[in-house]
C-alpha positions in Angstrom: -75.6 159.5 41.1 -79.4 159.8 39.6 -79.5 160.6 36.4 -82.1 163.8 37.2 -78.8 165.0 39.3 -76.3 164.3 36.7 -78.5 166.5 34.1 -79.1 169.2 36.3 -75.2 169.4 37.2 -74.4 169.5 33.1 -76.8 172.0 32.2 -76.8 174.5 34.9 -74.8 177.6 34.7 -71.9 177.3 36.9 -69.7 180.7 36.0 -69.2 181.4 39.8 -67.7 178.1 40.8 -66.5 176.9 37.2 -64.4 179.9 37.0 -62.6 178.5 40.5 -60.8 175.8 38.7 -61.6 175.8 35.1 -59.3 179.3 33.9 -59.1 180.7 36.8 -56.2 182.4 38.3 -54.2 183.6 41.5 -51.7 182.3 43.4 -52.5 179.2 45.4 -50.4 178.4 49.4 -48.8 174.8 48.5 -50.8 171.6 50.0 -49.8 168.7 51.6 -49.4 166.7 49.0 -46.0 165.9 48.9 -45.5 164.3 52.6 -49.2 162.2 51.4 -46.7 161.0 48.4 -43.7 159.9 50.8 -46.2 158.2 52.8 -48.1 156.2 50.3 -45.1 155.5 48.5 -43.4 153.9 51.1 -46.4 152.5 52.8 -47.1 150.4 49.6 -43.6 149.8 48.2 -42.4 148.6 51.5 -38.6 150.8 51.2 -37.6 154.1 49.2 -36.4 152.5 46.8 -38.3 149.7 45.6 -39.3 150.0 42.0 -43.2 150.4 41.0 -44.5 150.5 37.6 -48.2 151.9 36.7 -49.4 151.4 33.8 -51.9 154.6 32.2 -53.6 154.5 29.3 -55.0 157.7 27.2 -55.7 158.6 23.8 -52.7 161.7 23.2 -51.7 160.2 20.4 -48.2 161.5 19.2 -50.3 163.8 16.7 -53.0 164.4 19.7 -52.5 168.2 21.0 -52.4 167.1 24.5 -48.9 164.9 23.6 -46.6 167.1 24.7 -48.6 168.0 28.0 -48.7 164.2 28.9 -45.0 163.5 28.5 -44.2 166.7 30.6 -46.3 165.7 33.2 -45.2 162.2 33.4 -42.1 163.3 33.6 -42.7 165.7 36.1 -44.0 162.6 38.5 -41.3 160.5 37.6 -38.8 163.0 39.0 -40.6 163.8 42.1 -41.1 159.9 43.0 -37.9 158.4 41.4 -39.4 155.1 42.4 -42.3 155.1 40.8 -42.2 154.6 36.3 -45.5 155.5 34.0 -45.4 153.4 31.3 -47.8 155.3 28.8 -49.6 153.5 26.3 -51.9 155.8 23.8 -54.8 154.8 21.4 -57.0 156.5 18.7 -60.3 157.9 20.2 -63.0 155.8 18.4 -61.0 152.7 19.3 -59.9 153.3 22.5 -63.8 153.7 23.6 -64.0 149.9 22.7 -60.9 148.8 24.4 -61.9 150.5 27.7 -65.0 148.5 27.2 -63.6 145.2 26.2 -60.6 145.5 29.7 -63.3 146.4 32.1 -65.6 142.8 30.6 -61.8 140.9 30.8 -60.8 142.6 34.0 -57.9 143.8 32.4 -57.0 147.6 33.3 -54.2 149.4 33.7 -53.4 150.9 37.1 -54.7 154.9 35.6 -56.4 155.3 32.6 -58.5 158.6 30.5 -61.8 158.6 30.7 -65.0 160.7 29.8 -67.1 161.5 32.9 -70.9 161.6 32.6 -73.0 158.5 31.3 -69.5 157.2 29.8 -67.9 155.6 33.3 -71.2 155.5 35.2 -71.6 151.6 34.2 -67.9 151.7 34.9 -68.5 153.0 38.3 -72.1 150.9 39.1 -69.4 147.9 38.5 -67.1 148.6 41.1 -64.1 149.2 38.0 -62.8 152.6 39.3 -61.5 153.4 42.5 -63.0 156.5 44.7 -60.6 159.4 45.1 -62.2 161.0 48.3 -59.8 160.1 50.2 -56.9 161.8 48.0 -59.2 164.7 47.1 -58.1 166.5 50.0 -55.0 167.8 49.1 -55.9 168.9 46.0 -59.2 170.8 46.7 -57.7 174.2 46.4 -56.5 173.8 43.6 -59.5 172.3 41.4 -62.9 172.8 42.4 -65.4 170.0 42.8 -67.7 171.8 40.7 -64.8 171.1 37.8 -65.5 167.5 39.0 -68.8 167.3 39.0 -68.9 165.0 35.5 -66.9 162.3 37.5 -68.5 162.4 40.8 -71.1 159.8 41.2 -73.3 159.4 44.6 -71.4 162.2 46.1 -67.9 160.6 45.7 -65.4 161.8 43.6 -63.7 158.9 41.0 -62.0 161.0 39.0 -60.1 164.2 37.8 -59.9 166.4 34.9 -57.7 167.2 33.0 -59.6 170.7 31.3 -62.5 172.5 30.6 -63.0 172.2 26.8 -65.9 174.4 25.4 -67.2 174.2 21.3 -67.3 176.5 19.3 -66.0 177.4 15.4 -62.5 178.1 14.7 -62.4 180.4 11.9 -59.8 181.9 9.0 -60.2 185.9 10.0 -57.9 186.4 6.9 -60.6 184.9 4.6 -63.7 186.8 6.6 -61.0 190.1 6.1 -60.7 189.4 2.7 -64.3 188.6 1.9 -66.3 191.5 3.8 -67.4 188.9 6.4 -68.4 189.8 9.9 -69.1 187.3 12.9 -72.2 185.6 12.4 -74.0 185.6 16.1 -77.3 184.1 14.6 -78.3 180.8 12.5 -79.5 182.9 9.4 -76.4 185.0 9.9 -74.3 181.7 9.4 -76.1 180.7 6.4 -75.4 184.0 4.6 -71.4 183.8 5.5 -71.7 180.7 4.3 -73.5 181.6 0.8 -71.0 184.7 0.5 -68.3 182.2 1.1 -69.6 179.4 -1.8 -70.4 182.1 -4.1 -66.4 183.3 -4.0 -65.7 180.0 -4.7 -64.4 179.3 -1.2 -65.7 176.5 0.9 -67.0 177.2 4.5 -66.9 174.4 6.7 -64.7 171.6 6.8 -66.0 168.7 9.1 -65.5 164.7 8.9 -68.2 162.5 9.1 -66.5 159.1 9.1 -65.4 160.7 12.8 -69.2 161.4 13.8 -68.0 162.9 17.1 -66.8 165.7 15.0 -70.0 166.2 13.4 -71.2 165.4 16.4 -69.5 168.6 17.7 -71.4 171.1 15.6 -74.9 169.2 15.9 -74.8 169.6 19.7 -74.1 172.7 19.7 -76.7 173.9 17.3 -79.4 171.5 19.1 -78.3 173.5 22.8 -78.4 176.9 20.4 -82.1 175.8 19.6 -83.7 174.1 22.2 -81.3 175.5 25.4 -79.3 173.5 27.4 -82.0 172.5 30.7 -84.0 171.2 27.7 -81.5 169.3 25.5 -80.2 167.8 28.8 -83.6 166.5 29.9 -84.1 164.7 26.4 -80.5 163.3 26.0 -80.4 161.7 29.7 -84.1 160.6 29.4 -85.7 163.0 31.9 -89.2 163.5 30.2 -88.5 165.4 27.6 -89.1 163.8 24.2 -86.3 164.5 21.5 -89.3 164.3 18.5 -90.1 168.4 19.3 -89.7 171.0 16.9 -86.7 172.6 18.6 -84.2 169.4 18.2 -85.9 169.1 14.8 -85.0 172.2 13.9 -81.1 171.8 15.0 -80.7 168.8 12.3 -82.5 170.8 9.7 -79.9 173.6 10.0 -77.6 170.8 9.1 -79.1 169.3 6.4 -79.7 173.0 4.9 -76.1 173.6 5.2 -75.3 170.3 3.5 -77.6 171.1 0.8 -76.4 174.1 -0.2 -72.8 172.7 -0.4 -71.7 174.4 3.2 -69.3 171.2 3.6 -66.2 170.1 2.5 -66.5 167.6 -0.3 -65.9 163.8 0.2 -66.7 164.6 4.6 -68.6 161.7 4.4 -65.1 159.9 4.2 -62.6 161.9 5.5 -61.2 161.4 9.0 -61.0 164.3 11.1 -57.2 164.7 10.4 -57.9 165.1 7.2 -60.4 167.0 7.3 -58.3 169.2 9.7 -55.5 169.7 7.8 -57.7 171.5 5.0 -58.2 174.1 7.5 -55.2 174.6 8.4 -53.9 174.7 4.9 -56.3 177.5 4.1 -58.5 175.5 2.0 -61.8 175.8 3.8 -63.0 178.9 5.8 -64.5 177.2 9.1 -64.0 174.4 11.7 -66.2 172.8 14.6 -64.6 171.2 17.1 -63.5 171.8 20.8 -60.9 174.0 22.1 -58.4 172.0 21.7 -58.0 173.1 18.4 -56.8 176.4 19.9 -53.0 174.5 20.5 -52.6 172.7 17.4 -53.5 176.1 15.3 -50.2 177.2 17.2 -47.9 174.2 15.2 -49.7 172.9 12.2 -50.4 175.8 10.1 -48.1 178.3 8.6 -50.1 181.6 9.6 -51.5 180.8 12.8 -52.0 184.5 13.3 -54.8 183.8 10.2 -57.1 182.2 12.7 -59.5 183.3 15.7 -62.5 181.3 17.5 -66.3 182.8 17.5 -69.0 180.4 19.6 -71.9 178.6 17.8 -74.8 181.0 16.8 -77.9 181.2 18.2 -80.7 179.2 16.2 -83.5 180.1 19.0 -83.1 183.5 21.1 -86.1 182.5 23.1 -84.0 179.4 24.5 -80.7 180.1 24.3 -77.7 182.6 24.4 -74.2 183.1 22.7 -72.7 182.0 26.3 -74.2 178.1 26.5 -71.8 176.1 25.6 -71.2 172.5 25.0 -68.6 170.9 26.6 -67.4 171.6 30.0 -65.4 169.4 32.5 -65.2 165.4 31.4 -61.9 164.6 30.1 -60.7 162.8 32.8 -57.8 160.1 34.6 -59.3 157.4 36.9 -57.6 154.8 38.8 -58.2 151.3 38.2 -59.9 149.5 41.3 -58.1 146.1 40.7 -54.4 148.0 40.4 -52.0 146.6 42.7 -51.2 150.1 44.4 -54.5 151.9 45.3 -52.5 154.5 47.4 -49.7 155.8 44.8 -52.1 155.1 41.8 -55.1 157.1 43.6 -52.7 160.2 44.0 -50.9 160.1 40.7 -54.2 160.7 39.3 -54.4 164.2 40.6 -50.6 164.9 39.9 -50.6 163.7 36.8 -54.3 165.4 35.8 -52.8 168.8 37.4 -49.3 168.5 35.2 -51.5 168.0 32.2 -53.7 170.3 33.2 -50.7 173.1 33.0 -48.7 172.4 30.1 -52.0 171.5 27.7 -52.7 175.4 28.8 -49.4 176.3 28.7 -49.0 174.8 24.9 -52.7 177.2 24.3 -54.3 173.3 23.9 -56.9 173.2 26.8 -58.9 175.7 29.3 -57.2 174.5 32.3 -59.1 172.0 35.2 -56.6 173.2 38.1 -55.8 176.7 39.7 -53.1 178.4 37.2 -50.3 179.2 40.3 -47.3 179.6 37.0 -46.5 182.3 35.1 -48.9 181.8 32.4 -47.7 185.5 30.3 -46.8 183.4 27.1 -50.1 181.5 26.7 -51.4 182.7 22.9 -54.0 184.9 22.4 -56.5 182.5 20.7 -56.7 180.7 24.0 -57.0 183.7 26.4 -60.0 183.8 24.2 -61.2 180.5 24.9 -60.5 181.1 28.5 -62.5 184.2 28.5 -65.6 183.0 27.0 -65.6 179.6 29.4 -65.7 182.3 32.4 -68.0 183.9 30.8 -70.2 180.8 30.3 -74.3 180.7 31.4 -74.0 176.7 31.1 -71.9 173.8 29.8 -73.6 170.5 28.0 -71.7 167.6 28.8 -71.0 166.3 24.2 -73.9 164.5 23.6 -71.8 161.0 23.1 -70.5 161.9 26.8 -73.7 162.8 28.4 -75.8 159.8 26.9 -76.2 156.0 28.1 -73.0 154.5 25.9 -75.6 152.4 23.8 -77.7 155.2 23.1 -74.3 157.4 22.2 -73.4 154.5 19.5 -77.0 154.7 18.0 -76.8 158.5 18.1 -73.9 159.1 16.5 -75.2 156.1 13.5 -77.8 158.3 13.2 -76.2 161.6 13.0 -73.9 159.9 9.9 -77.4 158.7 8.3 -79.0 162.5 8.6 -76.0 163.4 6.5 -75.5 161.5 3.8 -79.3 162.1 2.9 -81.1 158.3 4.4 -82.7 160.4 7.4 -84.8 163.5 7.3 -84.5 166.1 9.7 -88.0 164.5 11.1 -87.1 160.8 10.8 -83.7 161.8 12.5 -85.5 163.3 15.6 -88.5 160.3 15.6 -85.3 158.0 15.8 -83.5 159.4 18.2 -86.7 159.2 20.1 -87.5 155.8 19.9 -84.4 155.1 21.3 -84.0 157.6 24.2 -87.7 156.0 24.8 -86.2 152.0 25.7 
């Protein structure tokens, strides 16, 4: 797919069809999928019995919030094709990027693996590394829109599904805003004076790790959408004309530094990892967290009030740009089939089983927006992530993360630069001049 496509797909508003498979609900008539599975399972086995092992990679970790989703959807398969075993191997986020990397160069993949759609598997794709899914798509396409796919689909053909819709935002202690007078900021100056209230009670208001620049990363893009809007952020981040040195991205990494300087952050960020930076949240030692909806599931298990926390989306730096309703994030978590895996057929439709099993319990367990149709009884899902589901239906546009959306060498320099705007060796100025010299190679 040309890039001018790809950034049109990621910042346009796409409520209407978004809301088809990303939240959405209704009962759904059953597909064909399960004669499809009997046929490419004994097509490629060669009997009923024969035993088949695929290999999928992903990074739920066993303290990942999407875990417990994987293993019940594994399991799931595993009982519906008693032939078939998923051995699941899991890896940290940071490094797993690399090992991707590093099997694709040594031809070394395993049958399915997660991947981020967007600029991340495009060179995947270019290289003939991932195996199209049009021709498993079919059964599945009322139950997850290609709209929902649209991160993963490349020239027109799908290579992919995903697994949620994950939208940013800040998750927030509603005890400590109770306690402290505070209302919901909905503007950047707003922000700042929850923020100065918070410090001057002696409470701190953000946590956020900067050794793991994606989570910085996290409230940095969604500030930089919240100033410049998301048609224009997209433009500059997939090199579409629009330079990144322009007041409007400036402006998103001085809101930054400004919250740095006046001691907005958790102390030490600089070397905390993002669990534990996390885990001062959820202990109630700091009043704020950025990160994706994800969050929404583990503030279900690891704190001992969950009821103490709620979700508000990123203020609005620039009304004349942008609205409370753009969002970053959208559809790009994703499971791809290897093209060199021995067992195209059953691997190419385990992708869509397995993504629509994780797709349910991750949203069952309040962890993720979900990718597919939600045909279950879903009455037990938590509060905090009806909440999330409501305001991704209620989205004017999702921005692909910045780390997603760019070219994966220009995603390693951004996110270098983004750690040396925060520890003070970047201005806001040099920061954005940077980042355009090297959206300009």
């Amino acid at each position: 797919m040309k890039k001018k496509l790809v950034a049109l797909i990621l910042s346009m508003a796409m409520v209407a069809s978004l809301t088809a498979g990303c939240g959405g609900s209704g009962s759904t008539t059953e597909s064909s999928a399960d004669t499809a599975k009997e046929e490419v399972t004994q097509a490629e086995s060669g009997s009923d019995t024969e035993q088949i092992t695929l290999t999928l990679w992903s990074i739920a970790t066993e303290s990942d919030a999407f875990a417990s989703a994987y293993a019940q959807a594994i399991a799931d398969y595993e009982a519906e094709h008693p032939n078939v075993k998923i051995v699941h191997e899991t890896f940290e986020n940071e490094s797993y990027k690399t090992k991707i990397k590093s099997a694709i160069a040594a031809n070394e993949l395993p049958d399915i693996f997660f991947t981020w759609g967007g600029g991340f598997s495009q060179p995947f794709v270019n290289a003939g590394k991932i195996l199209p899914l049009e021709d498993y798509y079919g059964n599945y396409e009322d139950l997850v829109s290609r709209a929902t796919l649209a991160n993963i689909t490349y020239d027109d053909t799908i290579y992919g599904c995903g697994l949620a819709c994950p939208i940013n935002g800040i998750f927030y202690n509603k005890k400590i805003f109770d306690e402290q007078g505070l209302e919901i900021p909905k503007t950047g100056e707003e922000l700042k004076e929850v923020c100065r209230k918070l410090i001057d009670a002696g409470i701190t208001p953000f946590g956020i790790s900067v050794k793991d620049s994606w989570v910085l990363a996290q409230l940095h893009d969604a500030l930089t959408v919240k100033s410049a809007g998301p048609e224009k952020t997209a433009a500059a981040v997939t090199k579409q004309g629009q330079s990144y040195n322009d007041p409007d991205f400036v402006a998103s990494a001085q809101f930054i530094k400004d919250l740095e300087e006046m001691g907005a952050f958790l102390d030490g960020a600089a070397g905390l990892s993002n669990d534990e930076a996390s885990q001062q949240f959820y202990g109630g030692n700091v009043a704020m967290y950025s990160t994706g909806s994800w969050m929404a599931g583990s503030l279900q298990t690891d704190p001992e009030n969950p009821e103490d926390f709620d979700y508000m989306p990123v203020p609005v730096l620039n009304s004349a740009n942008a609205a409370l309703t753009d969002f970053t994030g959208g559809p790009s978590d994703t499971l791809v089939a290897s093209a060199s895996t021995q067992y195209p057929d059953i691997a190419g439709e385990a992708v869509f089983e397995l993504a629509k099993g994780i797709s349910k319990y991750a949203y069952l367990s309040g962890a993720a927006i979900p990718s597919f149709k939600v045909d279950y009884d879903d009455s037990e899902v938590n509060s905090l992530t009806r909440k999330l589901v409501e305001n991704a239906n209620n989205a004017t546009s999702f921005t692909l993360w910045f780390d997603t959306l760019m070219e994966a060498e220009d995603a390693g320099e951004y996110l270098a630069l983004l750690q040396e705007l925060y520890v003070g060796n970047l201005t806001p100025e040099e920061f954005a001049r940077a980042m355009d010299e090297q959206l300009s190679k």
